[in-house]
PyMOL commands that place a pseudoatom at each C-alpha (Angstrom):
pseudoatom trace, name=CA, resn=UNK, resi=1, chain=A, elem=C, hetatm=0, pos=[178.116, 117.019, 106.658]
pseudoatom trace, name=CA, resn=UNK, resi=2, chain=A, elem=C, hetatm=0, pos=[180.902, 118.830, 108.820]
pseudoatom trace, name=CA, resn=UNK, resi=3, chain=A, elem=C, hetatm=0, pos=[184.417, 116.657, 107.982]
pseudoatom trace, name=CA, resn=UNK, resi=4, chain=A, elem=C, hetatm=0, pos=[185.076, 115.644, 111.308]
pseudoatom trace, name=CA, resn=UNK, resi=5, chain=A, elem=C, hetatm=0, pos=[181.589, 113.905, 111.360]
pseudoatom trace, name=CA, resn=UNK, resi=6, chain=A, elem=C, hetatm=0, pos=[182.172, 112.157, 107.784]
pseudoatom trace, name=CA, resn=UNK, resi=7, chain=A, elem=C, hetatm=0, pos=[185.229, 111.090, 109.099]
pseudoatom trace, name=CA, resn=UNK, resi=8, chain=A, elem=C, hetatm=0, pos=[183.910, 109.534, 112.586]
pseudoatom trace, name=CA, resn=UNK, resi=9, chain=A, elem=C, hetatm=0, pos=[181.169, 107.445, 110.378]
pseudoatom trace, name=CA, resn=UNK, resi=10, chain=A, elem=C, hetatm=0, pos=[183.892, 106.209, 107.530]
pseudoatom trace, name=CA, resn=UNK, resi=11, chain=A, elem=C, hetatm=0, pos=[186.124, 104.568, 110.521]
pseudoatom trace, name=CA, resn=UNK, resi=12, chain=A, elem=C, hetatm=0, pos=[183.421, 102.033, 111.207]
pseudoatom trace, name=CA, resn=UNK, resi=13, chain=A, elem=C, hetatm=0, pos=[183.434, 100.664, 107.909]
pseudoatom trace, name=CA, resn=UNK, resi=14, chain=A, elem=C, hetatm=0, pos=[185.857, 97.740, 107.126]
pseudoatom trace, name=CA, resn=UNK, resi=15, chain=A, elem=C, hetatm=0, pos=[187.033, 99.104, 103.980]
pseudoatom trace, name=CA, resn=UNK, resi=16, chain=A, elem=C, hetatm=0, pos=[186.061, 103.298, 103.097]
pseudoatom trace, name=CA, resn=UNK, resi=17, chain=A, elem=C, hetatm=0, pos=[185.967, 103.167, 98.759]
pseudoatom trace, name=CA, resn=UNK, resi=18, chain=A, elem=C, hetatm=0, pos=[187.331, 106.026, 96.593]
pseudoatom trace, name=CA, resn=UNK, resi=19, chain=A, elem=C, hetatm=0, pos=[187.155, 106.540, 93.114]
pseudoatom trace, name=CA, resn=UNK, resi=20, chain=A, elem=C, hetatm=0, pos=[190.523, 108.537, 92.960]
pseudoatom trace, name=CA, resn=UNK, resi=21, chain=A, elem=C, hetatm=0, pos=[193.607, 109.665, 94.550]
pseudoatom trace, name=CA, resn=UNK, resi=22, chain=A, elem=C, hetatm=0, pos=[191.937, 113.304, 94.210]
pseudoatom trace, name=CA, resn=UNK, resi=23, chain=A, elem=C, hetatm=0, pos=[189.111, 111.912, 96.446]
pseudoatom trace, name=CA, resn=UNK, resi=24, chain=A, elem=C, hetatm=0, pos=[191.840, 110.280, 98.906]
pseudoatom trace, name=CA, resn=UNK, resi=25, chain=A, elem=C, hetatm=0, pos=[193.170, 113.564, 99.995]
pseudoatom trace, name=CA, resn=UNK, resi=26, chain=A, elem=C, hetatm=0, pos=[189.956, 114.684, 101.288]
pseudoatom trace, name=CA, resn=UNK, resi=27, chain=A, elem=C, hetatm=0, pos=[189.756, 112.048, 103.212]
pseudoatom trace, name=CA, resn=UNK, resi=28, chain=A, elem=C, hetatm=0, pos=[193.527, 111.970, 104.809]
pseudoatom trace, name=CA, resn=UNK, resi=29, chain=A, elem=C, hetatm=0, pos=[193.621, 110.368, 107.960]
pseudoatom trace, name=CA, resn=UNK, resi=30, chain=A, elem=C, hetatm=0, pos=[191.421, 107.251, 107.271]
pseudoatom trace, name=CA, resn=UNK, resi=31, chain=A, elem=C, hetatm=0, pos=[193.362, 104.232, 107.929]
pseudoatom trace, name=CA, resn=UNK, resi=32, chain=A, elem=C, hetatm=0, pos=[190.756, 102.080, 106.312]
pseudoatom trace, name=CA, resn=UNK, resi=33, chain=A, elem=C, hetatm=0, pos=[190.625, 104.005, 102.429]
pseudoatom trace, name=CA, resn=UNK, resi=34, chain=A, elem=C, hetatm=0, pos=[191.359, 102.118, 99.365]
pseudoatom trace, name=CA, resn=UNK, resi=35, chain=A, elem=C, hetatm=0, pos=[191.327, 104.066, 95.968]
pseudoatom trace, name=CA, resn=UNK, resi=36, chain=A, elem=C, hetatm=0, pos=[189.006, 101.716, 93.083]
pseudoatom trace, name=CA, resn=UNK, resi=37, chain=A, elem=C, hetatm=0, pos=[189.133, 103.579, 90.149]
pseudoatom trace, name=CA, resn=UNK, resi=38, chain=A, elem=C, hetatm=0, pos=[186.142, 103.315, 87.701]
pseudoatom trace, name=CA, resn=UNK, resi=39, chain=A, elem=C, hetatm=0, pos=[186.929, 99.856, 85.500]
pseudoatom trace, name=CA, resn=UNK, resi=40, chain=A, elem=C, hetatm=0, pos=[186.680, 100.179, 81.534]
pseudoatom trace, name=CA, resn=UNK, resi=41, chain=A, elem=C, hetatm=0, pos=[183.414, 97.789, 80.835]
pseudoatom trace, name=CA, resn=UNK, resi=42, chain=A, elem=C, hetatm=0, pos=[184.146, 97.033, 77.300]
pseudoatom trace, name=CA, resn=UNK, resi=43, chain=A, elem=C, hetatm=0, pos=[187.221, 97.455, 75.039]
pseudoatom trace, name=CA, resn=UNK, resi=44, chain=A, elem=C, hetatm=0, pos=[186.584, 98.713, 71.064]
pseudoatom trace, name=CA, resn=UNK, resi=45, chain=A, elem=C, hetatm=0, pos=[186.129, 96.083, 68.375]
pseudoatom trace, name=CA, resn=UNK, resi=46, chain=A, elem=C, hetatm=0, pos=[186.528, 97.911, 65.694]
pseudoatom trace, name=CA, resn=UNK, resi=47, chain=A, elem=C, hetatm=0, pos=[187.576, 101.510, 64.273]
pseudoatom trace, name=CA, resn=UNK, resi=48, chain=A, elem=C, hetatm=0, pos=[185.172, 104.335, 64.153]
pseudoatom trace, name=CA, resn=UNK, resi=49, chain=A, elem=C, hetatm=0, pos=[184.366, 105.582, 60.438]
pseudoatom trace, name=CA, resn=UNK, resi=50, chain=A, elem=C, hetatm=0, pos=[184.692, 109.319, 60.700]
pseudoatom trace, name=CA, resn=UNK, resi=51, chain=A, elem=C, hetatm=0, pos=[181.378, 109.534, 58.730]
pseudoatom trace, name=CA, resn=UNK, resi=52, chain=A, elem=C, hetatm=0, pos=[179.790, 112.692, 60.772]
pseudoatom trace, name=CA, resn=UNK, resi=53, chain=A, elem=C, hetatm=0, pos=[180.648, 114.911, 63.398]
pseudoatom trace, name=CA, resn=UNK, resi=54, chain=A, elem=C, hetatm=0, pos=[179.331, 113.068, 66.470]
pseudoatom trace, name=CA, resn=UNK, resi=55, chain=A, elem=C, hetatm=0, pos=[180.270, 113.296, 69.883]
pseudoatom trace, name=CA, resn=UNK, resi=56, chain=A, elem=C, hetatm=0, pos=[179.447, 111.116, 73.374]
pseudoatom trace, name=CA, resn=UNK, resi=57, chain=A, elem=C, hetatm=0, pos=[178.929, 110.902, 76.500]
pseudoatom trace, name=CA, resn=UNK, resi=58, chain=A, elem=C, hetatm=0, pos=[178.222, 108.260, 78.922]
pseudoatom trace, name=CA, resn=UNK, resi=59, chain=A, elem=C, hetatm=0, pos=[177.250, 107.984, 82.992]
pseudoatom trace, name=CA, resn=UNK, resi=60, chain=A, elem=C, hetatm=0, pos=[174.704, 107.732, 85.345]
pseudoatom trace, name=CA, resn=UNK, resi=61, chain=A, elem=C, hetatm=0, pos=[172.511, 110.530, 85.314]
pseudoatom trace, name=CA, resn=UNK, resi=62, chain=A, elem=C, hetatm=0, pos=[172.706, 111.468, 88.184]
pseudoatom trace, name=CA, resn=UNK, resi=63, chain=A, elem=C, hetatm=0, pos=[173.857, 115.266, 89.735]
pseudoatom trace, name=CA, resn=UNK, resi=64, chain=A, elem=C, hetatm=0, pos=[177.423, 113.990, 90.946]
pseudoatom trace, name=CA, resn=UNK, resi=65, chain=A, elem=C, hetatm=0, pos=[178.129, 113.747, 86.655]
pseudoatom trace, name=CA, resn=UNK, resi=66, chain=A, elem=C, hetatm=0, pos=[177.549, 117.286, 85.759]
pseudoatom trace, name=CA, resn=UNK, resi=67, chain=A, elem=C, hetatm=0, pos=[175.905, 116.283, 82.385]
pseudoatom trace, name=CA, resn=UNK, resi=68, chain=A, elem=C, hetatm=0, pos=[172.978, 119.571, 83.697]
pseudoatom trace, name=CA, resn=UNK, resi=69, chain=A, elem=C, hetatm=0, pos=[176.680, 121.305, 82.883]
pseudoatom trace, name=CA, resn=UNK, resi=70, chain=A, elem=C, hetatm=0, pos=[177.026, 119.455, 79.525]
pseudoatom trace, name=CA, resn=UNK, resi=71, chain=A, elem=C, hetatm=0, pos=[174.152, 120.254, 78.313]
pseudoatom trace, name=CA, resn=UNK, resi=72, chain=A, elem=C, hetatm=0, pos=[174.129, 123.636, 78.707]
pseudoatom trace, name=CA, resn=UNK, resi=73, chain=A, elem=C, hetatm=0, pos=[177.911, 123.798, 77.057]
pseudoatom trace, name=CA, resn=UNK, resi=74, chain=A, elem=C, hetatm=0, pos=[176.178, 122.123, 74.262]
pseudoatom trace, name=CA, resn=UNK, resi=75, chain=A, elem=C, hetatm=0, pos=[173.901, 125.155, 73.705]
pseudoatom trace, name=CA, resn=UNK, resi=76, chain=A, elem=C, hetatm=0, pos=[176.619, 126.934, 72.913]
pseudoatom trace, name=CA, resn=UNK, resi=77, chain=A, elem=C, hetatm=0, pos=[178.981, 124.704, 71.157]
pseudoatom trace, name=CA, resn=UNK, resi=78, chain=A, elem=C, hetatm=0, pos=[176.123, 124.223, 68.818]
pseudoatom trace, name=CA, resn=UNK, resi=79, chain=A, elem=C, hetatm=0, pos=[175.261, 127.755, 68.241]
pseudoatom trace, name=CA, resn=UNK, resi=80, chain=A, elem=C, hetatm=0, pos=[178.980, 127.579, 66.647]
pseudoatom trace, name=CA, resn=UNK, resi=81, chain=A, elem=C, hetatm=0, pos=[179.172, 123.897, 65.248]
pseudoatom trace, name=CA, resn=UNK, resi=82, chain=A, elem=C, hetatm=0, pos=[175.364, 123.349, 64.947]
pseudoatom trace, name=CA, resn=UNK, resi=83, chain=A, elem=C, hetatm=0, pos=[176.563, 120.216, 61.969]
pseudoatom trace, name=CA, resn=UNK, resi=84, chain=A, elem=C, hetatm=0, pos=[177.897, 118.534, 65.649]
pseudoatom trace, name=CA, resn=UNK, resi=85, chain=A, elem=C, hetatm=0, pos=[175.433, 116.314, 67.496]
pseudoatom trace, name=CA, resn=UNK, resi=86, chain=A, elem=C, hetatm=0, pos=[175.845, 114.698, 70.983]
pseudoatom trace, name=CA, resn=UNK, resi=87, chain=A, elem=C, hetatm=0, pos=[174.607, 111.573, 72.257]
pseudoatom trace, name=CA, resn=UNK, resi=88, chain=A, elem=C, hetatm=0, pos=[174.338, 111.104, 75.706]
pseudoatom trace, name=CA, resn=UNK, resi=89, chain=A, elem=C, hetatm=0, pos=[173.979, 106.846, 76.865]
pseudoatom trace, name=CA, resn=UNK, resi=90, chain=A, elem=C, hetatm=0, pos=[173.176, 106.500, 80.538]
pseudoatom trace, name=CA, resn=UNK, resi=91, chain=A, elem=C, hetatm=0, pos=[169.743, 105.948, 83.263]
pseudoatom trace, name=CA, resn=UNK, resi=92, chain=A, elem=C, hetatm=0, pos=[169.254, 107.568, 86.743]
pseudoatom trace, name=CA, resn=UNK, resi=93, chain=A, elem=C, hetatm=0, pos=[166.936, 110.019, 88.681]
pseudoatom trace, name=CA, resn=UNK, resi=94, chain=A, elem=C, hetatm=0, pos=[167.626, 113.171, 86.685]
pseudoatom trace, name=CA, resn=UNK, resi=95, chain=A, elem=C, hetatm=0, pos=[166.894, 111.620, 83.102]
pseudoatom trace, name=CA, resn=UNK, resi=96, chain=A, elem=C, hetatm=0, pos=[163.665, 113.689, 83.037]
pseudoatom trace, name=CA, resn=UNK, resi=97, chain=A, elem=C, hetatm=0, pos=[165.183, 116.863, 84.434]
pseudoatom trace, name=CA, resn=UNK, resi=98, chain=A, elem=C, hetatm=0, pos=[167.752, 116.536, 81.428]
pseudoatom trace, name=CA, resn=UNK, resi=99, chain=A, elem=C, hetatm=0, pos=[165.313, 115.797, 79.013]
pseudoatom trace, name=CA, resn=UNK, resi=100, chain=A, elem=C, hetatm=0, pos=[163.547, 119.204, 80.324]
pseudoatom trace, name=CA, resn=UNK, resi=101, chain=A, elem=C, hetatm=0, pos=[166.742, 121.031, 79.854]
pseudoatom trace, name=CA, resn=UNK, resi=102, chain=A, elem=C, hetatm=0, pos=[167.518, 120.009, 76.555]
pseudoatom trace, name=CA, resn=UNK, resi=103, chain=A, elem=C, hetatm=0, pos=[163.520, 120.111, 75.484]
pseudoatom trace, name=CA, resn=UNK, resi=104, chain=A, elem=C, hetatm=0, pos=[163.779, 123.889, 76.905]
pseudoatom trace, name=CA, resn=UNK, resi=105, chain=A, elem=C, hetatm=0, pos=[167.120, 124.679, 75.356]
pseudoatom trace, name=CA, resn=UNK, resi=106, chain=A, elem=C, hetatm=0, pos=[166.135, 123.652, 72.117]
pseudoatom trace, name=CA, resn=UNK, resi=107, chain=A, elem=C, hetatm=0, pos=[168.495, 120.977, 71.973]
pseudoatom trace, name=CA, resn=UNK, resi=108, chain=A, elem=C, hetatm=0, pos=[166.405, 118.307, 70.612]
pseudoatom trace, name=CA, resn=UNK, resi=109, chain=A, elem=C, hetatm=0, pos=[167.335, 117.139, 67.905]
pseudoatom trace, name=CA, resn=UNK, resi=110, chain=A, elem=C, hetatm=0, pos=[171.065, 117.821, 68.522]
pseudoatom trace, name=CA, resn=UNK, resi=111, chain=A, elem=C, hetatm=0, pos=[171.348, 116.081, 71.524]
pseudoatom trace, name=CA, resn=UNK, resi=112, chain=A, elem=C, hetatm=0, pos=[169.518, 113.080, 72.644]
pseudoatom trace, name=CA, resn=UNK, resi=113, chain=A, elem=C, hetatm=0, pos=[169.621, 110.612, 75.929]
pseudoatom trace, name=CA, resn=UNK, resi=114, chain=A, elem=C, hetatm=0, pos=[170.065, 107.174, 75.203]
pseudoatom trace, name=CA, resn=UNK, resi=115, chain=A, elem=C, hetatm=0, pos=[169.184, 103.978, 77.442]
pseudoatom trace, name=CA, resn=UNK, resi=116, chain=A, elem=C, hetatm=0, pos=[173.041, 102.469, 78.607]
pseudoatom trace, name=CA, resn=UNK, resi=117, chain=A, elem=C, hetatm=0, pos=[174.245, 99.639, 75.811]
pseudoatom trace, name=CA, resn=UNK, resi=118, chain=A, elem=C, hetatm=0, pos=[177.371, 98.028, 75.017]
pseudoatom trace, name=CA, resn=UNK, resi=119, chain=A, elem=C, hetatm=0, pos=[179.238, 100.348, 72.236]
pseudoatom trace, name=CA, resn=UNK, resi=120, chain=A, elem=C, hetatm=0, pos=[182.216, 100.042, 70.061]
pseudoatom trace, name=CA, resn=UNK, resi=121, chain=A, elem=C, hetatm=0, pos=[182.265, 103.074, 68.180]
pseudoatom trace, name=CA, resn=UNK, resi=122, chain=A, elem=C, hetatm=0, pos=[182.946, 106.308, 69.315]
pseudoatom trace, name=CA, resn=UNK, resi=123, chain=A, elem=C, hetatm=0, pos=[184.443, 109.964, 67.792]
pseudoatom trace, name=CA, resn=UNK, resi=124, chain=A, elem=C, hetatm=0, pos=[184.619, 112.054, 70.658]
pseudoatom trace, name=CA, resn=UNK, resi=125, chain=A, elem=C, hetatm=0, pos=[184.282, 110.926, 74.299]
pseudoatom trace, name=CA, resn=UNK, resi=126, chain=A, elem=C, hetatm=0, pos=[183.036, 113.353, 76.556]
pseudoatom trace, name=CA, resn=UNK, resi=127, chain=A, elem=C, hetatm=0, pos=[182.828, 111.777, 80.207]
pseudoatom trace, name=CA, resn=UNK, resi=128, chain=A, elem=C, hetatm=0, pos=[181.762, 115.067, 83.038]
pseudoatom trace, name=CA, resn=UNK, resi=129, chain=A, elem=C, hetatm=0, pos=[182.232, 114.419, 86.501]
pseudoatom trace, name=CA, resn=UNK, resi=130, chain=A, elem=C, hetatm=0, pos=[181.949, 116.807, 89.648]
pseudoatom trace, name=CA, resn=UNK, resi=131, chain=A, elem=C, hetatm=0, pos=[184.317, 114.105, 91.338]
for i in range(1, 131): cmd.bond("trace and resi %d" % i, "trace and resi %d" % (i + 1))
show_as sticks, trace
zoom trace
């Protein structure tokens, strides 16, 4: 959609949402934006143990996260640090797309999709986003 026909449609609403001030500049000239960044669900209870190298990643999957991008990263990063595994926690439309990917990749068993829970561990966050 052209941005002079984005724009038209956003003045109706009341209030046009943003997720950050990156986002507000493409949409300069709005009188009704608000930036609302993405809220931190859950605060860490405890410390992680450093036990194994483990990394995550968490977020809808959907095609506006990039994890297709992730994924395929992963091929290589575990090629060179194949004792590294990845966990990705999350639900939406593409979870059987990535599942595909990483079942054609041969990613298996180094990198798994989990159904969203509450978590209070973590060793290394990995959060992709194409916005």
């Amino acid at each position: 959609m052209a941005y002079a026909s984005r724009s038209r449609h956003s003045k109706k609403y009341d209030r046009f949402v943003v997720l950050t001030n990156e986002d507000l500049a493409y949409w300069k000239g709005l009188k009704n934006i608000v930036v609302i960044p993405n809220a931190h669900t859950f605060l860490p209870t405890e410390t992680a143990p450093l036990l194994r190298k483990h990394a995550l990643a968490v977020g809808r999957f959907d095609y506006q996260k990039g994890f297709d991008e992730l994924i395929k990263a992963w091929k290589k990063i575990n090629a060179a640090c194949p004792e590294w595994t990845l966990d990705i926690y999350g639900d939406g439309p593409l979870k059987e797309e990535l599942t595909d990917q990483i079942n054609r990749l041969g990613l298996s068993g180094q990198l798994i999709l989990h159904a969203p829970v509450k978590i209070s561990w973590t060793y290394t966050l990995t959060v992709p986003s194409w916005s």
